[in-house]
TORTORKE-113992 format. One record per atom (N, C-alpha, C): atom name; x, y, z; chain. Coordinates in steps of 0.2 Angstrom, whole numbers, plus 5000, padded with zeros to 4 digits. Each point is the difference from the previous one (the first is absolute). Layout:
BEGIN
{CA,{X,Y,Z},A}
...
//
This chain:
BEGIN
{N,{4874,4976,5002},A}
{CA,{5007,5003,5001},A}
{C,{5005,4995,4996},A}
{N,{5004,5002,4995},A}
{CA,{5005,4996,4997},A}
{C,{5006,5003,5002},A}
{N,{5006,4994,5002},A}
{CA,{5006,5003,5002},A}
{C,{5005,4995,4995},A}
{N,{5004,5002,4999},A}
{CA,{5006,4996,4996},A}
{C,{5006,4999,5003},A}
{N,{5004,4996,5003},A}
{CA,{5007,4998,5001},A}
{C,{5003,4996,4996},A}
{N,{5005,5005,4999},A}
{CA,{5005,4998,4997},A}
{C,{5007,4997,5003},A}
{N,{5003,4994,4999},A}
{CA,{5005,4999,5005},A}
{C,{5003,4993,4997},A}
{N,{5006,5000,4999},A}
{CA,{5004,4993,4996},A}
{C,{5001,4997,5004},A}
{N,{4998,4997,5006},A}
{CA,{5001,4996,5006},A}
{C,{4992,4997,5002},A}
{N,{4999,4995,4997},A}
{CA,{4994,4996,5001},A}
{C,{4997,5001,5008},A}
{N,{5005,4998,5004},A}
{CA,{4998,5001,5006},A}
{C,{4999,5007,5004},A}
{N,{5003,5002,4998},A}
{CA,{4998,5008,5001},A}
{C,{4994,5004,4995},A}
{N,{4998,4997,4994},A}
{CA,{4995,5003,5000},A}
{C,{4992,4996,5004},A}
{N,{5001,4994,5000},A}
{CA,{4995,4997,5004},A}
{C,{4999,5003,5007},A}
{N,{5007,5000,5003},A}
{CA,{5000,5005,5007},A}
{C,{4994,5004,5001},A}
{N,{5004,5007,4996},A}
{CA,{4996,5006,4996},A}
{C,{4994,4999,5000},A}
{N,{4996,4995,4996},A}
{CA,{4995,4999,4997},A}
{C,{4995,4998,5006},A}
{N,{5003,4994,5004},A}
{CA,{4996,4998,5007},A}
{C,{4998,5007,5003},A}
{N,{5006,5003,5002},A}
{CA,{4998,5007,5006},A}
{C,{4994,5004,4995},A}
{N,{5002,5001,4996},A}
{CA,{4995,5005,4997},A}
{C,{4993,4999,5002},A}
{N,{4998,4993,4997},A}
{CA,{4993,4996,5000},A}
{C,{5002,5000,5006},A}
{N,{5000,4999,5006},A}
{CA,{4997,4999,5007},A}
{C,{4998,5006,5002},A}
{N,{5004,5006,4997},A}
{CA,{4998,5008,5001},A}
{C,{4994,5001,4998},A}
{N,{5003,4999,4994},A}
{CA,{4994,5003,4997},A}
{C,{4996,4993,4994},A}
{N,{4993,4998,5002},A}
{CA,{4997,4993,4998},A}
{C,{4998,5002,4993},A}
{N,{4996,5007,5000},A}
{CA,{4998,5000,4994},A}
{C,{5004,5000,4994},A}
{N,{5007,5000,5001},A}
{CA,{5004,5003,4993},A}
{C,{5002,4994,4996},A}
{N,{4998,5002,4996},A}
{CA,{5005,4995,4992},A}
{C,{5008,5002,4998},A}
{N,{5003,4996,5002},A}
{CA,{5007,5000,5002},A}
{C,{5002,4994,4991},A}
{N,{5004,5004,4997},A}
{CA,{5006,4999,4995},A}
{C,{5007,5001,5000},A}
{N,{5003,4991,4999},A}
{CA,{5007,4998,5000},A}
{C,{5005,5003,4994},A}
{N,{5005,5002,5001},A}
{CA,{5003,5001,4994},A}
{C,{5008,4998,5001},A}
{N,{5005,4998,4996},A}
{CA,{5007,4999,5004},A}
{C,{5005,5003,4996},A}
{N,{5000,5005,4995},A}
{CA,{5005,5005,5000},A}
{C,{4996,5006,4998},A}
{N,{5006,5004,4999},A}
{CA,{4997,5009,4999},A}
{C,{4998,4999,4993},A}
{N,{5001,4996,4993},A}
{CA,{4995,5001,4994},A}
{C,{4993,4999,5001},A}
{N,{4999,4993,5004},A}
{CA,{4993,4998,5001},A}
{C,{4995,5008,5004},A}
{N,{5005,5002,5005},A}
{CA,{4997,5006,5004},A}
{C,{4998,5005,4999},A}
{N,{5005,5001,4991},A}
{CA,{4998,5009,4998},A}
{C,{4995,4997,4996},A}
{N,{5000,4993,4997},A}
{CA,{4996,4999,4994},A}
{C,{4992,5001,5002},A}
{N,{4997,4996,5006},A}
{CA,{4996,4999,5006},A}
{C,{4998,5007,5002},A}
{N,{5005,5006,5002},A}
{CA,{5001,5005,5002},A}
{C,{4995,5006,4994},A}
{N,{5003,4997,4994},A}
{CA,{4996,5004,4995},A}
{C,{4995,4998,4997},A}
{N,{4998,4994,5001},A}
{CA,{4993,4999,4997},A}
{C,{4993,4997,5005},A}
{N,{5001,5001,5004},A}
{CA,{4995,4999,5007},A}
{C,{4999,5006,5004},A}
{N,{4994,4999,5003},A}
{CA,{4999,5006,5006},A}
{C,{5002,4996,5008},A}
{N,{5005,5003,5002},A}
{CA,{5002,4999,5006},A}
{C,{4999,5004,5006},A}
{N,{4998,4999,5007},A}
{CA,{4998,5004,5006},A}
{C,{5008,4999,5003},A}
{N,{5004,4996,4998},A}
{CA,{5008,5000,5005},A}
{C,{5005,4996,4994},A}
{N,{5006,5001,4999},A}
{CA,{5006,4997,4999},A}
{C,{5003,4999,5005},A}
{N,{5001,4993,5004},A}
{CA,{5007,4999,5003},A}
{C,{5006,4998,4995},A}
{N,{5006,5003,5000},A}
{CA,{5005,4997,4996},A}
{C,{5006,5000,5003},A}
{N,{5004,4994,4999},A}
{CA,{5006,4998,5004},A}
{C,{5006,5006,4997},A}
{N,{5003,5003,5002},A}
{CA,{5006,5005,4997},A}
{C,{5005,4995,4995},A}
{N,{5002,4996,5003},A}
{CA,{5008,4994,4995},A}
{C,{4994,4995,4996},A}
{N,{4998,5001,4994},A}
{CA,{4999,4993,4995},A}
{C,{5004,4998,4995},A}
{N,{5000,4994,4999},A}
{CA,{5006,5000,4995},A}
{C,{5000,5005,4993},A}
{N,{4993,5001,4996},A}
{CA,{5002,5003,4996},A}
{C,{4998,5006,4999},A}
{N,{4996,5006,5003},A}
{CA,{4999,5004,5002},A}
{C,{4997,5002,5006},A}
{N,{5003,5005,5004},A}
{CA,{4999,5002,5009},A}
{C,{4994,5002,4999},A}
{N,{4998,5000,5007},A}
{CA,{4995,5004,5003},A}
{C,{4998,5006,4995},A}
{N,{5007,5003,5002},A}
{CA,{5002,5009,5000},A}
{C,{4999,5001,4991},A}
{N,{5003,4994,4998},A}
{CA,{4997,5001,4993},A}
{C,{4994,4999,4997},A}
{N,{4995,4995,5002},A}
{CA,{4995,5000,5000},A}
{C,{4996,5006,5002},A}
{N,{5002,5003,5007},A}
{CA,{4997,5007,5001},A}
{C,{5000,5006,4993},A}
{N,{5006,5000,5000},A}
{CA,{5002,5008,4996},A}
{C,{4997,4997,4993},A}
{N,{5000,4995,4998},A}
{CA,{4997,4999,4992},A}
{C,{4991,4999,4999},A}
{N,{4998,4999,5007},A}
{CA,{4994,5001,4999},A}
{C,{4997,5009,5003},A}
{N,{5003,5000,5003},A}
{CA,{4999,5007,5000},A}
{C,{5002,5006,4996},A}
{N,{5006,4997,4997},A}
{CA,{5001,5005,4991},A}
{C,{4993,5000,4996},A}
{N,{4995,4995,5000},A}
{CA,{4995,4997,4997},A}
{C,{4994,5004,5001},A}
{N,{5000,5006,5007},A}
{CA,{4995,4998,5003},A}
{C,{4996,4998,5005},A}
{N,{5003,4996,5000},A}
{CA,{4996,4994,5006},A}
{C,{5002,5000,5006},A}
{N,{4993,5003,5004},A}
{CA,{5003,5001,5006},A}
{C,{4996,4996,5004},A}
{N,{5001,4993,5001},A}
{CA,{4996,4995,5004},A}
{C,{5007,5000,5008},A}
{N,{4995,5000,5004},A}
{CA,{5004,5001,5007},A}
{C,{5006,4993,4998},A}
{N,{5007,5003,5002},A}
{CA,{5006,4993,5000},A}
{C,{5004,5000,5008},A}
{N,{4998,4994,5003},A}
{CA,{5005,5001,5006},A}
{C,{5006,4996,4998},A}
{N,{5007,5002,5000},A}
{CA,{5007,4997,4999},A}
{C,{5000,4995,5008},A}
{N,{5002,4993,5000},A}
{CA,{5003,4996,5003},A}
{C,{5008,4999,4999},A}
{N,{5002,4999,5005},A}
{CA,{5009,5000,4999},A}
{C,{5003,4998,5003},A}
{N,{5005,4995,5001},A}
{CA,{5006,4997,5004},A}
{C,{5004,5008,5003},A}
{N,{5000,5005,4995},A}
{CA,{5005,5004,5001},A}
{C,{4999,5005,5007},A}
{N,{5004,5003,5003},A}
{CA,{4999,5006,5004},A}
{C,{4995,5006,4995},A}
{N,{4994,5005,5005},A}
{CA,{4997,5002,4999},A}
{C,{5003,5007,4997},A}
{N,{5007,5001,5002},A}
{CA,{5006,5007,5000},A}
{C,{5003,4997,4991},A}
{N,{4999,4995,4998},A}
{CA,{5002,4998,4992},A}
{C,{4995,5003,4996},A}
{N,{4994,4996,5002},A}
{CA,{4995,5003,4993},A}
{C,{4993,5004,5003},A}
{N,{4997,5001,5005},A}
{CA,{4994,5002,5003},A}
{C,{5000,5008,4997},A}
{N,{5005,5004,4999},A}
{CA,{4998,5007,4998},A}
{C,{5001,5000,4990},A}
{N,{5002,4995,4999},A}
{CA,{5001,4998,4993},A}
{C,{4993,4996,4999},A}
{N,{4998,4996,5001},A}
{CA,{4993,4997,5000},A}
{C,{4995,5006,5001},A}
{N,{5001,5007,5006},A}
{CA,{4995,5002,5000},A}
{C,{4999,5004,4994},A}
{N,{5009,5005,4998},A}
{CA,{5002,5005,4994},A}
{C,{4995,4997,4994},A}
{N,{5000,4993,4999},A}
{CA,{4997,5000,4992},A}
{C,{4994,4996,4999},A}
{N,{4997,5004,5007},A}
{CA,{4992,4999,4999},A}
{C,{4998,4994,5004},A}
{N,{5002,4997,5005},A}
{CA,{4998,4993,5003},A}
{C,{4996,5001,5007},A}
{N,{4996,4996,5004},A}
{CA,{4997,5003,5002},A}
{C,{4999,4995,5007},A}
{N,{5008,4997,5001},A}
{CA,{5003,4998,5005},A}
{C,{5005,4995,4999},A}
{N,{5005,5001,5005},A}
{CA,{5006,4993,5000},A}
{C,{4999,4998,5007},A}
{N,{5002,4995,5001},A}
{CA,{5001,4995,5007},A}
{C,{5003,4994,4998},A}
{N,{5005,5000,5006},A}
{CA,{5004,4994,5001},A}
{C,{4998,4992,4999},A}
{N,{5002,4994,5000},A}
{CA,{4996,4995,4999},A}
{C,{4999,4997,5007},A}
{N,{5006,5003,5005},A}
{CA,{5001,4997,5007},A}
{C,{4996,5003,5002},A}
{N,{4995,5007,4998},A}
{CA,{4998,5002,5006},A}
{C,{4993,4996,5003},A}
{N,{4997,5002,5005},A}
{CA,{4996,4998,5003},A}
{C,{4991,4998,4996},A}
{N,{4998,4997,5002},A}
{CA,{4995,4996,4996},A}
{C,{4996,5008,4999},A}
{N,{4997,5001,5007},A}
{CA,{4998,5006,5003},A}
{C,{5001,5007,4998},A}
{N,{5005,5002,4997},A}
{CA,{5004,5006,4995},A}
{C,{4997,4996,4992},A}
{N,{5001,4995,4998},A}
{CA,{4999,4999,4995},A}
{C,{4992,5002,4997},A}
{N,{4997,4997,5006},A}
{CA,{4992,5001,4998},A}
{C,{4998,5007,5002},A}
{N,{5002,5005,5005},A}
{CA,{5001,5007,4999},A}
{C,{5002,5003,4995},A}
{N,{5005,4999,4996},A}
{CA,{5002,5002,4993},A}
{C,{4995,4999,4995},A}
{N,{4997,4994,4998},A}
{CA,{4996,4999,4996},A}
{C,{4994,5003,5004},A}
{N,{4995,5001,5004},A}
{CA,{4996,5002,5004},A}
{C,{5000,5008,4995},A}
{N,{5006,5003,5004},A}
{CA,{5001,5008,4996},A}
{C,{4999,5001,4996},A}
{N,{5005,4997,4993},A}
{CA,{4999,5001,4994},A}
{C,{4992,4996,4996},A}
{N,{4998,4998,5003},A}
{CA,{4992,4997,4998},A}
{C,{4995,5006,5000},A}
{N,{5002,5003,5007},A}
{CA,{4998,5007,5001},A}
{C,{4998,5006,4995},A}
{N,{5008,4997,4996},A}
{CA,{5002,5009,4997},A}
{C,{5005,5003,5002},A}
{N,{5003,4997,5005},A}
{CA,{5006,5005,5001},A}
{C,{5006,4997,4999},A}
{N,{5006,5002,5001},A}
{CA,{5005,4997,5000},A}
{C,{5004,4997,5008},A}
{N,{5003,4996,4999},A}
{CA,{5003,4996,5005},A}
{C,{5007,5003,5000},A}
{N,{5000,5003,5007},A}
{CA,{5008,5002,5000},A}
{C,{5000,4998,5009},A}
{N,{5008,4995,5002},A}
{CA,{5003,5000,5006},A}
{C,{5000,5007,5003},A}
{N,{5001,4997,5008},A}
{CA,{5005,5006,5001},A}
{C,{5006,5001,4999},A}
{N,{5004,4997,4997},A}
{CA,{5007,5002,4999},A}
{C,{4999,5003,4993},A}
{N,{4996,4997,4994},A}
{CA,{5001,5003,4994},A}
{C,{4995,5008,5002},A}
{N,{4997,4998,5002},A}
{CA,{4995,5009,5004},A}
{C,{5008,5004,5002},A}
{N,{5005,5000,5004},A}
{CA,{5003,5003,5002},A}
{C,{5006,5003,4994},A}
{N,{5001,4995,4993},A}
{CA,{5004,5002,4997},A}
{C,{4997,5004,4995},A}
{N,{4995,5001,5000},A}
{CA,{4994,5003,4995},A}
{C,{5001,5007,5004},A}
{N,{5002,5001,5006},A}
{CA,{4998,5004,5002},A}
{C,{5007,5005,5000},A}
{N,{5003,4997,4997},A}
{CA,{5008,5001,4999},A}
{C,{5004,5001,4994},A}
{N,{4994,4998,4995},A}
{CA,{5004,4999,4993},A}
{C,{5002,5007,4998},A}
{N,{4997,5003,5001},A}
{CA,{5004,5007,4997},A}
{C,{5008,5003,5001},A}
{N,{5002,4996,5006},A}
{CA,{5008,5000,5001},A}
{C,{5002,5001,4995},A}
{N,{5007,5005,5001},A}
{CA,{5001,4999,4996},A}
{C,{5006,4993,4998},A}
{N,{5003,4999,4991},A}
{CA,{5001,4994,4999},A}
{C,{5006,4997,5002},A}
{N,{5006,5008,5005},A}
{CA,{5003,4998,5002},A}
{C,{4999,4994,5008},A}
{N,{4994,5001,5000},A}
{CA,{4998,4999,5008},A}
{C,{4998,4993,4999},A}
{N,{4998,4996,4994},A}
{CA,{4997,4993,4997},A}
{C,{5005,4997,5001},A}
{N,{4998,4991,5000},A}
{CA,{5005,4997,5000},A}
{C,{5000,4997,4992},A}
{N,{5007,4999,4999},A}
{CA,{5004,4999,4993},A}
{C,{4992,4997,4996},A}
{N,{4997,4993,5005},A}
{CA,{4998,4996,4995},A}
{C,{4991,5002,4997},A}
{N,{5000,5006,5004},A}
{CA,{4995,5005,4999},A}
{C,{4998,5004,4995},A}
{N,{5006,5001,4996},A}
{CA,{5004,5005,4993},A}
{C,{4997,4996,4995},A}
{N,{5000,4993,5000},A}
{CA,{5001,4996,4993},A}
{C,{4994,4999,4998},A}
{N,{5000,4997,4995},A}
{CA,{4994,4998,4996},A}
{C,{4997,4993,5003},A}
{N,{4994,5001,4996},A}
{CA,{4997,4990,5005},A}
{C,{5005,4995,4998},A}
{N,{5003,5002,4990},A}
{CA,{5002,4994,4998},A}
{C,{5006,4999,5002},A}
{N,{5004,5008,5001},A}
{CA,{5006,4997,5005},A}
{C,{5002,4997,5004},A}
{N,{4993,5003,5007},A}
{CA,{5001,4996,5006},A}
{C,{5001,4992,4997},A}
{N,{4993,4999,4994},A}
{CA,{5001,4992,4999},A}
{C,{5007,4996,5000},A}
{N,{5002,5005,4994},A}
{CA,{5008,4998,4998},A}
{C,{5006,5000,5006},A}
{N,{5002,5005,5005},A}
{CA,{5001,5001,5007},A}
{C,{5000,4992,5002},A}
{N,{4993,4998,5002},A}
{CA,{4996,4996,5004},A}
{C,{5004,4992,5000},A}
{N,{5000,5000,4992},A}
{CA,{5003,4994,4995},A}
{C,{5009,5000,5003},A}
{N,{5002,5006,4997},A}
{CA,{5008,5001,5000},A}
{C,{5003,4997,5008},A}
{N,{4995,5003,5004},A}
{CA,{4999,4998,5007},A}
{C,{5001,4992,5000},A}
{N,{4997,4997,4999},A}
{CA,{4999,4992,5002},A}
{C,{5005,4998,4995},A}
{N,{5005,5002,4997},A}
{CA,{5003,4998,4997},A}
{C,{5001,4995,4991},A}
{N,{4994,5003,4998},A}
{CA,{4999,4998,4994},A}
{C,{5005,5004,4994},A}
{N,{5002,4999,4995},A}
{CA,{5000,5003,4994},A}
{C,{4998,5002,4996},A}
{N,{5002,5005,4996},A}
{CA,{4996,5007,4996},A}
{C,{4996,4995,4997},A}
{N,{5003,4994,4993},A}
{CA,{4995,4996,4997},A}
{C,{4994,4996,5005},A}
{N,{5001,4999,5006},A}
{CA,{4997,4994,5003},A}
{C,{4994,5007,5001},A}
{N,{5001,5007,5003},A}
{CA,{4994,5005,5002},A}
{C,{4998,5001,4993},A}
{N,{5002,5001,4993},A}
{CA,{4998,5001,4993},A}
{C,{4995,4995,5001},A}
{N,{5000,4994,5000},A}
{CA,{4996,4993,4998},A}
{C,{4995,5002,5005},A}
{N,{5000,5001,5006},A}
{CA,{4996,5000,5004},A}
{C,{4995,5004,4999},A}
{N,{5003,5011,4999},A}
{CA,{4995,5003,5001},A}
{C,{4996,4998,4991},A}
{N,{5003,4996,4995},A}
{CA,{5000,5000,4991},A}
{C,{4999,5008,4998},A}
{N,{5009,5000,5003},A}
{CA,{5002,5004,4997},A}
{C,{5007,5002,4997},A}
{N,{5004,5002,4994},A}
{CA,{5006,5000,4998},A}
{C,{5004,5000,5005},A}
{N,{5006,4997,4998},A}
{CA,{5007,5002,5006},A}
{C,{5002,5008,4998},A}
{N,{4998,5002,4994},A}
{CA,{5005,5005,5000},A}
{C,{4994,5006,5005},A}
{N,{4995,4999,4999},A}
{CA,{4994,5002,5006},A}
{C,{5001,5001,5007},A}
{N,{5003,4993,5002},A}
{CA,{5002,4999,5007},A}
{C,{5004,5001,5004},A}
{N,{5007,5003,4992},A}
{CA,{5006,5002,5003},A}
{C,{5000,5010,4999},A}
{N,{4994,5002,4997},A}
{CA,{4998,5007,4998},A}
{C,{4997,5002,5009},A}
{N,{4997,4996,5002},A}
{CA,{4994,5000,5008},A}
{C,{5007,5000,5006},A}
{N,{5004,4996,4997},A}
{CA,{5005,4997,5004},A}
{C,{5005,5007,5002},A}
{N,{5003,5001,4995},A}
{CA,{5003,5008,4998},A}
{C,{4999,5005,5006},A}
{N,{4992,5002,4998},A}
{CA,{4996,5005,5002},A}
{C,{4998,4998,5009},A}
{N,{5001,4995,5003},A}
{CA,{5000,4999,5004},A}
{C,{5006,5001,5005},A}
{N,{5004,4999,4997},A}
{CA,{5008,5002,5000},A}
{C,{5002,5008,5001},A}
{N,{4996,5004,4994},A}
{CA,{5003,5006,5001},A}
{C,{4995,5005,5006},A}
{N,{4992,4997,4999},A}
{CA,{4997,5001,5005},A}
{C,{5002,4999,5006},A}
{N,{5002,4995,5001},A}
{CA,{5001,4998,5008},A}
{C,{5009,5001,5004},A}
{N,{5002,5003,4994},A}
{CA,{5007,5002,5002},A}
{C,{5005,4994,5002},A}
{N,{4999,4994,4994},A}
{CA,{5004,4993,5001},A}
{C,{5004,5001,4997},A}
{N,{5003,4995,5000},A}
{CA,{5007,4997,4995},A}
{C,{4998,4993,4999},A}
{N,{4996,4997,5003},A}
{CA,{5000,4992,4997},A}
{C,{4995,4997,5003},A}
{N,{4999,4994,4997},A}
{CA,{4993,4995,5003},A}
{C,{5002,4999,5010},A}
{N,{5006,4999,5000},A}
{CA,{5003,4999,5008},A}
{C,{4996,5004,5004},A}
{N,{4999,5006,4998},A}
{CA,{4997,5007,5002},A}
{C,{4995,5002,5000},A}
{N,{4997,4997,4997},A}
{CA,{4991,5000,4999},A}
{C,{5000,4992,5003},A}
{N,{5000,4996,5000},A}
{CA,{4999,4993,5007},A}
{C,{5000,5004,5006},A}
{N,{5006,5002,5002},A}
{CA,{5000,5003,5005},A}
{C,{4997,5003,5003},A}
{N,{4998,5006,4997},A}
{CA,{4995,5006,5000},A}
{C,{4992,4995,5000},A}
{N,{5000,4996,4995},A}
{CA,{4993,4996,5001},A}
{C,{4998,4997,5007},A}
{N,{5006,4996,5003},A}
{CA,{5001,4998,5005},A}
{C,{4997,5003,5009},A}
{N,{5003,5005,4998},A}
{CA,{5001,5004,5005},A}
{C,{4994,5004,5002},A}
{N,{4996,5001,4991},A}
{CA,{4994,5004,5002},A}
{C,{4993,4995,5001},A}
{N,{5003,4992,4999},A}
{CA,{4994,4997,5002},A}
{C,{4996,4997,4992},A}
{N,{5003,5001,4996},A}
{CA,{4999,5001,4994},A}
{C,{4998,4995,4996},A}
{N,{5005,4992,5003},A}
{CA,{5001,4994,4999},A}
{C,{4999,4995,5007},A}
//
């Protein structure tokens, strides 16, 4: 069994790596520390699992997901994440992924996740199970941050902690005039008037 974790956090992928080997003895466990090494790894190897960390510095999880999957390549991927399961879990599962979970969750949850998708199937909570069950609402009934695009949320996510349009350009390597186009669109999508507005809304919905 070959597994691959990906994670820019030395200690965290060691983490990962320890729990896995004690689960499971017989597998061959491969480090990797950003999303290039993962899709690179991703495409030229056979793999029985991907774990991937969702925030890398220079391409996410989510991105790794959808570009190897544009490919073809349908090797099982569980997303890891700092972020709430209500941000990305039904975005992870929409472009083909084949689970997210939290990084706080329980050791116990964790190795139930990977157990699943080893299986063949995919790993969904029960809160993402409940919105799944729900998504057809209609889009009046969604909340705002629900509408957007992944790269918006990203850009959102950014504006939130109070960075600017050039500091989110550099970050995602992308133009300013890009991130003031993402910036716009989230504006007229989310019914704002200004970055004040989207913090707030970030804030409020747990966003940040």
């Amino acid at each position: 069994m070959n597994i691959l974790i990906a994670d820019d956090h030395e200690l965290v992928r060691g983490g990962l790596a320890r729990i896995v080997s004690e689960e499971f003895p017989s597998a061959t466990i491969h480090e990797v520390s950003n999303g290039t090494q993962a899709e690179k790894m991703g495409r030229c190897q056979k793999w029985d699992l991907i774990i991937s960390d969702m925030s890398m510095p220079d391409k996410t999880g989510l991105d790794v997901l959808k570009q190897l999957r544009s490919e073809g390549i349908k090797v099982p991927i569980l997303i890891l994440s700092i972020h709430p399961e209500n941000q990305y879990a039904l975005r992870v599962l929409k472009v083909g992924g084949n689970g997210y979970i939290t990084k706080d969750c329980p050791r116990a949850e964790f190795i139930n996740a990977v157990r699943i998708i080893l299986s063949g199937k995919k790993y969904i909570s029960q809160d993402v199970a409940e919105k799944l069950a729900s998504r057809y609402d209609d889009d009046l009934d969604k909340e705002q941050h629900e509408l957007i695009s992944d790269r918006e949320l990203q850009v959102l996510k950014s504006i939130a902690t109070g960075k600017t349009v050039s500091e989110i350009a550099k970050e995602l390597s992308l133009s300013v005039a890009t991130i003031s186009t993402y910036r716009s669109r989230l504006l007229d999508k989310m019914n704002m008037k200004n970055n004040a507005e989207l913090t707030l809304y970030a804030i409020n919905n747990g966003i940040v």
